[in-house]
MIFI-704062 format. One line per 10 residues: number of its first residue (from 1); their letters; for each residue x, y, z of C-alpha. Coordinates in nm, 4 decimals, m for minus. Each point is the difference from the previous one (the first is absolute). Layout:
residues N
NUM = A = X,Y,Z | ... $
//
This chain:
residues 458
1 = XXXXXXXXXX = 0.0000,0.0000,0.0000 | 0.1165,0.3450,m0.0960 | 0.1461,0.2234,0.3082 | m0.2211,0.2832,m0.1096 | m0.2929,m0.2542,0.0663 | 0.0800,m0.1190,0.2988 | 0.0104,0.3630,0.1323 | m0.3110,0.1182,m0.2316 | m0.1882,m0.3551,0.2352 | 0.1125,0.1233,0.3190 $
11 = XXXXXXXXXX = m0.1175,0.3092,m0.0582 | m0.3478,m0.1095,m0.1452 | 0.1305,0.2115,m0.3164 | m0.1640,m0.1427,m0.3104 | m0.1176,0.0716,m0.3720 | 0.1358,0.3426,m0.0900 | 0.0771,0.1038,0.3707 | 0.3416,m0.2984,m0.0422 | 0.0729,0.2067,m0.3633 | m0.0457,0.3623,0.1129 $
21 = XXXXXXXXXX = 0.3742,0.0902,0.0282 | 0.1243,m0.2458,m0.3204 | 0.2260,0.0783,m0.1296 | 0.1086,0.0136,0.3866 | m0.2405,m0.2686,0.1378 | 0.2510,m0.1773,0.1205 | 0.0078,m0.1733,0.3905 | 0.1470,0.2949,0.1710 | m0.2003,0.2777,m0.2127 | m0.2926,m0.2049,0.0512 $
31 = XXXXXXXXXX = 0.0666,m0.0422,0.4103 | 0.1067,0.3964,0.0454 | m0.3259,0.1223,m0.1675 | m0.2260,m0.2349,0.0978 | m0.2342,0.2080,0.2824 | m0.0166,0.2129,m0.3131 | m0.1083,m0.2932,m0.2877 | m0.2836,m0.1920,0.2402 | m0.2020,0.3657,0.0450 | m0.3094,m0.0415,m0.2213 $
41 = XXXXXXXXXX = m0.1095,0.1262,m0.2580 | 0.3039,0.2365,m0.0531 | 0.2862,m0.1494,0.1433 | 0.1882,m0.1666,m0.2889 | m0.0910,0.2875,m0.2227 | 0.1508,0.2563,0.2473 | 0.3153,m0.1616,0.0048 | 0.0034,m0.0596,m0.3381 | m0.0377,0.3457,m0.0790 | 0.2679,0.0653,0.2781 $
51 = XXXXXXXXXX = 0.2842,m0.2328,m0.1495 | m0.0257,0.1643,m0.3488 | m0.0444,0.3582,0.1104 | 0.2814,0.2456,0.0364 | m0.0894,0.2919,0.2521 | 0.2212,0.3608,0.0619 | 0.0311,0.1207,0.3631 | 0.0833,0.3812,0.0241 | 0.1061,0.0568,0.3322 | 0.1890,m0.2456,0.2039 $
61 = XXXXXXXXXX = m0.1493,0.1475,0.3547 | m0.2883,m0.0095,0.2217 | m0.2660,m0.1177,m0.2748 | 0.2677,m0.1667,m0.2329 | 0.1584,m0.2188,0.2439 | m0.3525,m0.1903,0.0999 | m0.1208,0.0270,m0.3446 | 0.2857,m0.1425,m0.1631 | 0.0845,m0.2774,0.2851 | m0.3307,m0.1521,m0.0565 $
71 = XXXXXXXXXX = m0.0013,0.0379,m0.3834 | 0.3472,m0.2116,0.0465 | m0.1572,m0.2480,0.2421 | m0.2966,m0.0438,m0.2399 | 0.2283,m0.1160,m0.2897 | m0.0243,0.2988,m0.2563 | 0.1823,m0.0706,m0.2702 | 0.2338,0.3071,m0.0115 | 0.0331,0.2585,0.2664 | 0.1354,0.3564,m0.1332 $
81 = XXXXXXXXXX = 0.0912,0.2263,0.3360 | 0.0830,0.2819,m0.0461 | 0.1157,0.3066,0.2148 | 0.3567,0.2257,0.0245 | m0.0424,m0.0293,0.4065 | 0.2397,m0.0630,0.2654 | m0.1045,m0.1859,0.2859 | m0.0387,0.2439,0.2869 | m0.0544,m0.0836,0.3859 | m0.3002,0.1821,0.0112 $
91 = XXXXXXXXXX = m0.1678,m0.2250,m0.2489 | 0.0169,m0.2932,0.1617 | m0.3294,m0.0006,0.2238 | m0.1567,0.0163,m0.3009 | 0.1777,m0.1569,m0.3200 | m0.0077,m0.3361,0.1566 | 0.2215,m0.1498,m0.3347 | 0.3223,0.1603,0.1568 | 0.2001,m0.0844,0.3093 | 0.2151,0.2023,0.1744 $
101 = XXXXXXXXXX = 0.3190,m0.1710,m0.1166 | m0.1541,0.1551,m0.3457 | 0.0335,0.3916,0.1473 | 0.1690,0.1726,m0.3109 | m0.0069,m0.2348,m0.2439 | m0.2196,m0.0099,m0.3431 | m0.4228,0.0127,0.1390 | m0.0493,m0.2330,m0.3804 | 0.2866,m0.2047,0.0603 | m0.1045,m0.0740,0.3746 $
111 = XXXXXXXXXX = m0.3540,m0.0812,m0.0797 | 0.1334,m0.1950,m0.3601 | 0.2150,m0.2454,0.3081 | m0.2649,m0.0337,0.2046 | m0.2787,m0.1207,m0.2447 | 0.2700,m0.2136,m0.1844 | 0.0591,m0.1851,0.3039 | m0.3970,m0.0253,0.0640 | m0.0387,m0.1191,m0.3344 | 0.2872,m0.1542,m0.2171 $
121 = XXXXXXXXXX = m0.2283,m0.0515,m0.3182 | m0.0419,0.3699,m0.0148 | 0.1555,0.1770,m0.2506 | 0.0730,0.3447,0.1660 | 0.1337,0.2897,m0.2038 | 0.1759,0.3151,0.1730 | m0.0102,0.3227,m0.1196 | 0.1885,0.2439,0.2232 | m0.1852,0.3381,m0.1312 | m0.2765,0.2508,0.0486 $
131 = XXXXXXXXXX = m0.2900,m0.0084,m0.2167 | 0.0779,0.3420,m0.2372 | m0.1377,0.1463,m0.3213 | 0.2505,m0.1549,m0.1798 | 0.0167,m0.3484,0.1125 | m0.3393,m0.0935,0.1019 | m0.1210,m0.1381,m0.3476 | 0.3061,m0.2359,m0.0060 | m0.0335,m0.1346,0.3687 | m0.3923,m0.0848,m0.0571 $
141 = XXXXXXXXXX = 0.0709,m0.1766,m0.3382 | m0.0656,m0.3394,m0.0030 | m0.1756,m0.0494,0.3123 | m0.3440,m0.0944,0.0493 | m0.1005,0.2056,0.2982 | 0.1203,0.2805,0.2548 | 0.0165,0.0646,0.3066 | 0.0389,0.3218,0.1490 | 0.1333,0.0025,0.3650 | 0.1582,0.3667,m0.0861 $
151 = XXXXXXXXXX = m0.0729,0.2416,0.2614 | 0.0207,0.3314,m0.1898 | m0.2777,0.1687,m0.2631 | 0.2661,0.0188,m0.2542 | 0.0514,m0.3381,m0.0400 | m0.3572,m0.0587,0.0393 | m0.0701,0.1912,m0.3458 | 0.3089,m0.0997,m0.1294 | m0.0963,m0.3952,0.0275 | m0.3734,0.0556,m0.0792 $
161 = XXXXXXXXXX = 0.1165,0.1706,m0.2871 | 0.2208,m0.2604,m0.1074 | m0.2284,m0.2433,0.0191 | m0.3011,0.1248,m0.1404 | 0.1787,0.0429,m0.3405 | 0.1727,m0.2968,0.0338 | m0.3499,m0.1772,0.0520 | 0.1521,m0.1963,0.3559 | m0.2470,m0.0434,0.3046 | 0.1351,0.1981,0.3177 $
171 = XXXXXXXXXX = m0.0475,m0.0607,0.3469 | 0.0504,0.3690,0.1362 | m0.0117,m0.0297,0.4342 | 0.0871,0.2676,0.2134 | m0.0139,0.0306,0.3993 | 0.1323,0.2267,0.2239 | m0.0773,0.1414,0.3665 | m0.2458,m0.2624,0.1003 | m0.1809,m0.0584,m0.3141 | 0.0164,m0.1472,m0.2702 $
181 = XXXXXXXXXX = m0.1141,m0.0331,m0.3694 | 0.0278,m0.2440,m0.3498 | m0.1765,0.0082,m0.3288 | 0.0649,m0.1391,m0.3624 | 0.0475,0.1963,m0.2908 | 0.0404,0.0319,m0.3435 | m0.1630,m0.3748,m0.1130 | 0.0166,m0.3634,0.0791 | 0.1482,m0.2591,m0.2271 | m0.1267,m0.3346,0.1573 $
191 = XXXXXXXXXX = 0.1688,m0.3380,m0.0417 | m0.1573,m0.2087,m0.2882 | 0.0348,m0.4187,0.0346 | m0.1338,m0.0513,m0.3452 | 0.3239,0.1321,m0.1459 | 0.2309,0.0654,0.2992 | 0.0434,0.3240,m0.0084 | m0.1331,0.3205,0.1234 | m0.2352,0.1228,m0.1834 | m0.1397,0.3242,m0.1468 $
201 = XXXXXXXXXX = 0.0636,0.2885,0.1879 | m0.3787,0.1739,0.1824 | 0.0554,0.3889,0.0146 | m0.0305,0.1712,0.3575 | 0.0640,0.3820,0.1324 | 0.3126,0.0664,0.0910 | 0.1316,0.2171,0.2525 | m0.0787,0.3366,m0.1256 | m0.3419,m0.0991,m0.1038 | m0.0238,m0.0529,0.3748 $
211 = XXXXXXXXXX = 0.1651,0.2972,0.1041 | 0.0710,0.2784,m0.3092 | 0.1426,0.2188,0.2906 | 0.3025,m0.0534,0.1654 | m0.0066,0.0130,0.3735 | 0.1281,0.3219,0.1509 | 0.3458,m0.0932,0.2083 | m0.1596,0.0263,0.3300 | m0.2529,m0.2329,m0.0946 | 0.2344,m0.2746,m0.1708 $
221 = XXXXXXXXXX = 0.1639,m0.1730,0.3050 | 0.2907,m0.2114,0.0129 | 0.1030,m0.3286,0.2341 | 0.2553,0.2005,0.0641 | m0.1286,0.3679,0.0511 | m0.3288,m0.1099,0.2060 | 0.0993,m0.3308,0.1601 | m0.1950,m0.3463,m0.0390 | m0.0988,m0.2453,0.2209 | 0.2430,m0.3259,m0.0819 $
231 = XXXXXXXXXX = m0.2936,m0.2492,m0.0772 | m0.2268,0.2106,m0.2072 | 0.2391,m0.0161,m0.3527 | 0.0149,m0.3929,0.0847 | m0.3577,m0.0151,0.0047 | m0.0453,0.2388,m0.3172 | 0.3215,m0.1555,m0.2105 | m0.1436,m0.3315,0.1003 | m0.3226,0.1253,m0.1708 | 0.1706,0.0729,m0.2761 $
241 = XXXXXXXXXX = 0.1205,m0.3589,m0.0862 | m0.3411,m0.1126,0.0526 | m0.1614,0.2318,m0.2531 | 0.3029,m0.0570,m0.2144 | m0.0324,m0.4117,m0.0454 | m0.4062,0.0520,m0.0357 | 0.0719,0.2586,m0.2665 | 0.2341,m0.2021,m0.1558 | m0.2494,m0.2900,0.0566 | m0.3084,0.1667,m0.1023 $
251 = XXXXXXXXXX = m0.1926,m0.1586,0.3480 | m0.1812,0.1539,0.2080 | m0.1102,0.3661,m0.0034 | 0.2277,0.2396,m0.1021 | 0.1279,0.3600,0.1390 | m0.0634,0.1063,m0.3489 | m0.2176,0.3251,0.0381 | 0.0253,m0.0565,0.4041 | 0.2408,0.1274,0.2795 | 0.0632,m0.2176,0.3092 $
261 = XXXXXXXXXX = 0.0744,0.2109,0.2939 | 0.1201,m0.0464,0.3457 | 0.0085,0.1581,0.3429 | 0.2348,m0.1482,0.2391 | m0.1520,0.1287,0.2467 | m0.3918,m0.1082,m0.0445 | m0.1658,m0.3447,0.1117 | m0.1330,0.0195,m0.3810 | 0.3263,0.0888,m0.1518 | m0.0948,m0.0557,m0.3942 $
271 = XXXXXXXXXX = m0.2353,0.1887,m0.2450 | m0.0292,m0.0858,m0.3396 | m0.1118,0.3191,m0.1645 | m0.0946,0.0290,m0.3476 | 0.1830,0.1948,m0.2615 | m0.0581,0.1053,m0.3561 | m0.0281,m0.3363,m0.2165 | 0.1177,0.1842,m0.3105 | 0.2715,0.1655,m0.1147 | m0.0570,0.3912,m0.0346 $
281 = XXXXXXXXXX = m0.0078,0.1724,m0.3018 | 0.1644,0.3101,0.1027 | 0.2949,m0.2285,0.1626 | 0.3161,0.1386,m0.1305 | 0.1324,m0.3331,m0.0353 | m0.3085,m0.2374,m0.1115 | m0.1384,0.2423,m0.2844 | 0.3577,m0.0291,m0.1564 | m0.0313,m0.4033,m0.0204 | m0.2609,0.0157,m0.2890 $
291 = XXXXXXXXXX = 0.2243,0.1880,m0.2046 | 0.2092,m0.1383,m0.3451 | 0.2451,m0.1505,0.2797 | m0.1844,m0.0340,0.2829 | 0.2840,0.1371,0.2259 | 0.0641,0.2512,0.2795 | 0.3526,0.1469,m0.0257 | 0.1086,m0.0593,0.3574 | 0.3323,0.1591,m0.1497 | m0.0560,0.3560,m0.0489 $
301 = XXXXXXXXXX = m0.2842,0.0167,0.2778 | 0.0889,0.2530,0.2274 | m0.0924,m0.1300,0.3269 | 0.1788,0.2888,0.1733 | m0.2378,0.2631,m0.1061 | m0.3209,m0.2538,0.0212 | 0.0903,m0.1152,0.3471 | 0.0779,0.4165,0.1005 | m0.3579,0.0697,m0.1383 | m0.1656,0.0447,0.3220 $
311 = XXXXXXXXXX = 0.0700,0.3078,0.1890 | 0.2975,m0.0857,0.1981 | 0.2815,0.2269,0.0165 | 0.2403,m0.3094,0.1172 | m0.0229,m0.1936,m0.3631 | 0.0523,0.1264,m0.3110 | 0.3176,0.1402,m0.1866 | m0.0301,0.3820,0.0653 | m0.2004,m0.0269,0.3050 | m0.0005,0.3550,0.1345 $
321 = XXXXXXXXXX = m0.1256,0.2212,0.3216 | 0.0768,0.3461,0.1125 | 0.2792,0.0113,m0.2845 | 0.1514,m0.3230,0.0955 | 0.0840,m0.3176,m0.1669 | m0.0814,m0.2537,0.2200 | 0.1321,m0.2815,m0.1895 | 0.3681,0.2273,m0.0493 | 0.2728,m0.2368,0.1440 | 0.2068,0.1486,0.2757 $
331 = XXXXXXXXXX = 0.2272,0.2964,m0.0466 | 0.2022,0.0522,0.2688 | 0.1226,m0.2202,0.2576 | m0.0482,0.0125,0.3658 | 0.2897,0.2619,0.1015 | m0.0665,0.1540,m0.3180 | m0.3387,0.1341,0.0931 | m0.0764,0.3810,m0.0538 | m0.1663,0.2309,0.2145 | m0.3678,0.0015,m0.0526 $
341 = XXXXXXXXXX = m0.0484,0.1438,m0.3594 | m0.2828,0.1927,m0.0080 | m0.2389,m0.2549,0.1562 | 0.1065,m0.2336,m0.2027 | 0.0895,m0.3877,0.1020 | 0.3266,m0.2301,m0.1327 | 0.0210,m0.4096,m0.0528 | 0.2855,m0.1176,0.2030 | 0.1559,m0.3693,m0.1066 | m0.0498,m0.3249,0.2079 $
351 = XXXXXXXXXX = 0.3465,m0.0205,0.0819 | 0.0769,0.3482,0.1272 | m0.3400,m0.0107,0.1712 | 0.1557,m0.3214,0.2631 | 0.2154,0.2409,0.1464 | m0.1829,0.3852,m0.0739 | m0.3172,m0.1651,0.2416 | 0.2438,m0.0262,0.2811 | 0.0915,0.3435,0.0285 | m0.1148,0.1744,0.2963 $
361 = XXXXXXXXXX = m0.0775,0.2738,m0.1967 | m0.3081,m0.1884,m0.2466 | m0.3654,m0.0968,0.1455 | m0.0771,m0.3004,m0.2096 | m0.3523,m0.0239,m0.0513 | m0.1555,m0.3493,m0.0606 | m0.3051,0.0015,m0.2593 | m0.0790,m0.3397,m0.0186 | m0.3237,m0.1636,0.1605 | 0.0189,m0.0472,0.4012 $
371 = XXXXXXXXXX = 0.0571,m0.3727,m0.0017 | 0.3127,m0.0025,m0.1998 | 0.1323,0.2768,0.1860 | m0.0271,m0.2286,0.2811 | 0.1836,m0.2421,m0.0998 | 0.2662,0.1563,m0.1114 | 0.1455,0.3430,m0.0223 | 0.2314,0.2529,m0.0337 | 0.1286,0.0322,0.4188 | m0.1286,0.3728,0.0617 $
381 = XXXXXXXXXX = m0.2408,0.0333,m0.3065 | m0.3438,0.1433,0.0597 | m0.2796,m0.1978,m0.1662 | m0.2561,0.1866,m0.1826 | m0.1549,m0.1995,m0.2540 | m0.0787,0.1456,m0.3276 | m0.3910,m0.0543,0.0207 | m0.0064,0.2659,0.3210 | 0.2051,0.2409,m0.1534 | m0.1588,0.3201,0.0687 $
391 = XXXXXXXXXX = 0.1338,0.3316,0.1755 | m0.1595,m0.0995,0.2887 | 0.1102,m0.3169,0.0506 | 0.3414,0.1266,m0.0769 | m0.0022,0.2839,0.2549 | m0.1197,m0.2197,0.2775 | 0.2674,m0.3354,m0.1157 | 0.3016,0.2266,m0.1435 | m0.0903,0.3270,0.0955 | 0.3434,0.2000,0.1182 $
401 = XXXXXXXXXX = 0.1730,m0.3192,m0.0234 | 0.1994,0.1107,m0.3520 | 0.0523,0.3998,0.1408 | 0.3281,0.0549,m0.2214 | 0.0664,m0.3713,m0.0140 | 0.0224,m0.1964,m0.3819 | m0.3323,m0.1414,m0.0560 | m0.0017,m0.3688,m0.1553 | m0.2965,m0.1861,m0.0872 | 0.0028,m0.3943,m0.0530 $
411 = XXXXXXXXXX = m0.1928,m0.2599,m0.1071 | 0.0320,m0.3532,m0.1434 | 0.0912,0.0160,m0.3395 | 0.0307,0.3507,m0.1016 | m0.3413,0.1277,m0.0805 | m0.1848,0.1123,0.2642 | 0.2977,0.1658,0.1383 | m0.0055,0.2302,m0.2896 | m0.3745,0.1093,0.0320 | 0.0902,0.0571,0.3469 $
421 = XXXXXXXXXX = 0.2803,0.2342,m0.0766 | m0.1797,0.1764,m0.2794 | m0.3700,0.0268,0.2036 | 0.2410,0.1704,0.2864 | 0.1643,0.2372,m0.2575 | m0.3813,0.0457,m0.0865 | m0.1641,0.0725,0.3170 | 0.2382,0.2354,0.1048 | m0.0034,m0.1413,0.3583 | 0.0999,0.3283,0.1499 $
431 = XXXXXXXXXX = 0.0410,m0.1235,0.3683 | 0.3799,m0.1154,m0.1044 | 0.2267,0.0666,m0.2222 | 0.2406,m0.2545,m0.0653 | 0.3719,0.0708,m0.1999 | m0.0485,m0.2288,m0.2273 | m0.2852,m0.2696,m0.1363 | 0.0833,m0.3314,m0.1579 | m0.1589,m0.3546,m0.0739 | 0.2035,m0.2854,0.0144 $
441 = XXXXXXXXXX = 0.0066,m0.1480,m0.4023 | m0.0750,m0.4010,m0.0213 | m0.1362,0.0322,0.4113 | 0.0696,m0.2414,0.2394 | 0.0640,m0.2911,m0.1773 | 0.2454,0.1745,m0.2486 | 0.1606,0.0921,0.3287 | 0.0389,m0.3202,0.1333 | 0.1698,m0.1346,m0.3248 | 0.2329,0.3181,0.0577 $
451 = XXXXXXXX = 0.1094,m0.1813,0.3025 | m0.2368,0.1737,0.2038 | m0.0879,m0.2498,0.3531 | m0.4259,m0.0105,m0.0356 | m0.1624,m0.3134,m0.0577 | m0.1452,m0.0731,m0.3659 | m0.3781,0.0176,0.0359 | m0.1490,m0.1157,m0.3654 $
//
């Protein structure tokens, strides 16, 4: 008797459920997939949809890592991972595909090792990049699906964009704070047994015909900017591989036209709400797909000026208030600083900024939230998050405080730190007047990769 029998019989695998992996059916294909070939009606089909599909994971972190360790463990044919990442020490309550022997290395090779040694049949592909304008069409080639574990709105359009003219399904998730969120766009191209293949490709919206406007900054948080509770992108990334394997399946009801949501922090943590079924004819990438060559130039789209098209003074090119470019890199370093020029407010680099904030001459002034402050700060900073800027909350938390002293304004990447500094030059507090203004370029965490001793936060 065959070994792939034997193990088919002591499974209670029969008919097509012994065949579903051939050409793989063999014992120990047969034995590692088995939970997955006795589930009726779908089972076989699932897996072998799953053996002959190849699936793209952009993002190697909190969503990528789940989503991609069970797309491994589930014998997909060819795993692309994606992501130009380090491992940091900060990820790891989260991004549950590193270890802390991994701090510093590659986030896709990392993940690539770990789902290799979960799965040897898997065919795992690295790609040690970003997702950009000129690269995406080339790393989505050839695969059957996506999955987006990104956690920035660039990338978000960028993929979607991609993919829609590229006609490949995409699983976009997204989750952040305590909540969470997943959808699937562009179209479904379901696994056909008649021929083994996957067959015609089922339009969807994509992302813009979700969301035509980008979000403002403030409103488009980060893992790293807003914090995330550890579990909540293993529950969402996990989601992910599930709608992923039905898509490429074609079981079950899809996410097509739906978004799953979750609160962490509810005793009913998911919604399914629905969504627009169709794409929109005023979508700036769907309306070009029914032209002579049905493609959106991903190329020459400039996302820069798209992305800055909500008011927000932070994004944008030539970004300006009161005079000021707010984008303009630094100009002088710390002991180069001027006097205060007419109001005005200077950039000062990350590196002269480790040892200009120890001066007993500059009141630092901490903009980001409360919490982060908290846990870790500047010693001798005064927190005043950006949200409660106003004179009076600056009179009664700063007040005399910067009498003749260099005022320096903070925050955790760079941004807020400069709408700080230019709302002060603004207001014309007139309680104080400091020598000299400044914002610390790149924030905290450029800072800390100065040398700077703060803990990483994101």
């Amino acid at each position: 008797m065959p070994a792939e029998t034997e193990t088919a019989r002591k499974y209670h695998i029969v008919g097509d459920y012994a065949t579903a992996l051939n050409p793989r059916n063999d014992a120990r294909s047969v034995e590692k997939y088995a939970r997955h070939l006795v589930l009726r009606p779908h089972g076989a089909r699932i897996q072998r949809a799953l053996c002959a599909a190849r699936v793209l994971v952009v993002g190697c972190g909190g969503l990528g890592c789940p989503c991609a360790i069970y797309l491994a463990a589930s014998g997909v044919g060819t795993l692309g991972l994606c992501d130009a990442d380090a491992v940091e020490l900060s990820n790891l309550h989260r991004q549950v595909g590193h270890s802390t022997a991994a701090t510093g290395t590659s986030k896709a090779k990392s993940l690539a090792a770990r789902c290799e040694g979960l799965n040897d049949g898997v065919r795992v592909v690295v790609r040690e990049t970003f997702a950009t304008t000129e690269n995406v069409m080339e790393l989505v080639a050839g695969y059957d699906l996506v999955c987006d574990c990104s956690d920035n709105p660039r990338t978000r359009y960028l993929l979607s964009d991609a993919c829609a003219s590229a006609e490949i399904p995409l699983v976009s998730a997204a989750c952040v704070g305590f909540e969470g969120q997943l959808t699937v766009l562009c179209g479904t191209r379901a696994w056909n047994d008649d021929d083994e293949s996957f067959g015609e490709f089922a339009p969807a919206p994509c992302y813009r015909c979700l969301f035509p406007t980008p979000p403002a900054s403030g409103d488009a948080g980060t893992c790293g900017a807003s914090g995330v509770l550890g579990p909540l992108p293993g529950i969402v990334g996990t989601f992910q591989a599930l709608e992923a394997m039905k898509t490429l399946a074609g079981v079950g009801e899809s996410m097509r036209g739906k978004m799953l949501t979750f609160d962490a922090l509810s005793a009913r943590p998911t919604m399914t709400l629905n969504m627009r079924e169709q794409r929109d004819a005023a979508c700036a990438c769907c309306s070009t797909l029914t032209s002579h060559d049905g493609r959106f130039d991903v190329a020459t789209y400039d996302y820069d000026a798209f992305l800055s098209s909500t008011p927000c003074p932070m994004r944008g090119r030539k970004a300006r208030r009161g005079g000021v470019d707010v984008n303009a890199p630094p100009k002088f370093g710390a002991r180069e600083m001027p006097e205060r020029d007419g109001g005005g407010w200077r950039r000062v680099d990350a590196k002269a900024a480790t040892t200009y904030v120890k001066d007993e001459g500059v009141t630092v002034v901490d903009v980001r939230p409360k919490h982060m402050y908290d846990a870790a700060h500047i010693p001798g900073s005064i927190s005043l998050p950006i949200e409660t800027l106003d004179v009076e909350t600056w009179n009664g938390a700063v007040g005399a405080a910067v009498e003749g002293y260099r005022l320096c304004f903070v925050c955790a990447g760079g941004n807020n730190s400069q709408r700080a500094a230019q709302w002060f030059v603004d207001a014309k507090v007139a309680t104080a007047a400091p020598a000299s203004v400044v914002d610390v370029c790149g924030g905290l965490a450029a800072m800390r990769d100065a040398g700077y001793d703060v803990p990483r936060l994101d």
